[in-house]
N, C-alpha and C positions, 0 to 999 in steps of 0.2 A: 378466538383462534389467534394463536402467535404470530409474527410473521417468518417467513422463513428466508431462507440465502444468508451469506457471509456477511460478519458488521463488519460497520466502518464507523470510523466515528467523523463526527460532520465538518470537521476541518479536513480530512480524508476527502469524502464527497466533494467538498468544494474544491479542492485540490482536483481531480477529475473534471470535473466540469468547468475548471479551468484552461486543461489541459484540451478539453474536448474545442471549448469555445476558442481557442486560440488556433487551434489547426484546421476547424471551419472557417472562421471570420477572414485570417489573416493568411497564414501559408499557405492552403489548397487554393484561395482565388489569386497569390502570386505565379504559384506553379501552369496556373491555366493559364494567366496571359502569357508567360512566358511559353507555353506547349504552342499557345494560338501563333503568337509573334513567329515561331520556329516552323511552325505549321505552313506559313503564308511565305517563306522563304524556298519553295520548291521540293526536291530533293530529301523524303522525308530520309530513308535508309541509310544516310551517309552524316545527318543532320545530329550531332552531337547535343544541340541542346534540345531539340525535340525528344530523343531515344532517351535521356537521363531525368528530362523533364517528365516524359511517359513515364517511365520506371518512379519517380518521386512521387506522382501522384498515388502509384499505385499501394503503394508504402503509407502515403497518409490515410486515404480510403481503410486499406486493411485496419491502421491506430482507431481510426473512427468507427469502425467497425465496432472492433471490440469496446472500444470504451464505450461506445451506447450497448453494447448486452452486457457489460459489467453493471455498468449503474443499473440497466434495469434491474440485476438480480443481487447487485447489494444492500442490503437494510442497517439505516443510518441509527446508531446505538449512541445515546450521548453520556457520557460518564459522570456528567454533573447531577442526572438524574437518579446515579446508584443509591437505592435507599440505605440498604445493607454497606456501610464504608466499613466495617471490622474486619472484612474479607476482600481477597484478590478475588475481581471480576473486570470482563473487559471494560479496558479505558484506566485499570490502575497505575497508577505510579509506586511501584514497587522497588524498596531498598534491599537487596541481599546480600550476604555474606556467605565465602566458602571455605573449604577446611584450615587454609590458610588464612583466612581473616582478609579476603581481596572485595573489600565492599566495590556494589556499583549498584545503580539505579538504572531501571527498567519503566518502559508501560508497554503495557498489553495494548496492538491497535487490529486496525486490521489488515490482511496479509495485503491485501493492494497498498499500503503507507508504511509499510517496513522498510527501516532503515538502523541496521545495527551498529552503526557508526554513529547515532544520533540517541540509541538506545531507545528505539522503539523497535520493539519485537513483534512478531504478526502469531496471531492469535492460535495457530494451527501450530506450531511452531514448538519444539520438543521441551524447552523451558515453558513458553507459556502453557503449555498445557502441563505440565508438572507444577505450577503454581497457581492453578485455577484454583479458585476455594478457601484456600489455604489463609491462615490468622496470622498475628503477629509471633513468632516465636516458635513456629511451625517449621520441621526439617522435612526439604524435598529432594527427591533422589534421580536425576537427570541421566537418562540414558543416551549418550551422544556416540559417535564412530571412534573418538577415541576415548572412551571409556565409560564410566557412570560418576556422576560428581555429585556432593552433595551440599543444596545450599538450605542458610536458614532466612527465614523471613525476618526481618527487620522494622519495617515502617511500609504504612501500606497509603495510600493519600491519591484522594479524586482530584480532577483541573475542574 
């Protein structure tokens, strides 16, 4: 049996559980002593660093939150492992071209490590799903809000 939930691929994951350990270890035990320190100064209703202190924890709890039901329901995909490298699948590095000859390079990650400023695109995502599959040489036809575009595939390459 497969597994199931959204991939990520394992620099992703670590990148989360980066992000997890960092606001367990280090920020939530500042924001407490700082709550406690504020706490022990009387007056909580008027006490400015207790009421922002409160409010911050309650902000990191909520991150923590989610980031432990994310990880649990992400399933870690590594792209080194694609046997098939003649086709776009998740974790590709993908070169395309569009009507106007505007090369760029993409990979396919997963939507929790999308950054299209970095050219990584999340896998849900109206491009990567119009180039799942697809070969080297292969025309795909992207339907976006302003319009339909079409690219071709170029170079297709695992990390």
């Amino acid at each position: 049996m497969k597994p199931q939930g959204p991939p990520i691929t394992p620099a992703g994951m670590a990148a989360l559980k980066a992000r997890y350990d960092l606001l367990l270890g280090t920020e939530r035990p500042a924001i407490v002593e700082i709550v406690s320190w504020a706490a022990g100064n009387g007056d909580r209703s008027e006490n400015g660093d207790y009421l922002y202190g409160r409010k911050k924890m309650r902000e990191i709890d909520r991150e923590l939150a989610y980031l432990a039901r994310r990880m649990k329901a992400l399933r870690v995909v590594d792209p080194a492992a694609q046997v098939d490298r003649s086709r776009v699948f998740f974790g590709a590095a993908v070169e395309i071209a569009d009507e106007d000859d505007n090369r760029q390079t993409v990979t396919l990650v997963g939507d929790d490590e999308q950054d299209a400023g970095a050219g990584l695109i999340g896998w849900s995502s109206p491009l990567a799903k119009a180039l799942r599959g697809a070969s080297v040489g292969d025309l795909r036809v992207v339907t976006l809000p302003s319009g339909s575009k079409e690219w071709e595939v170029l170079a297709i390459g695992y990390a």
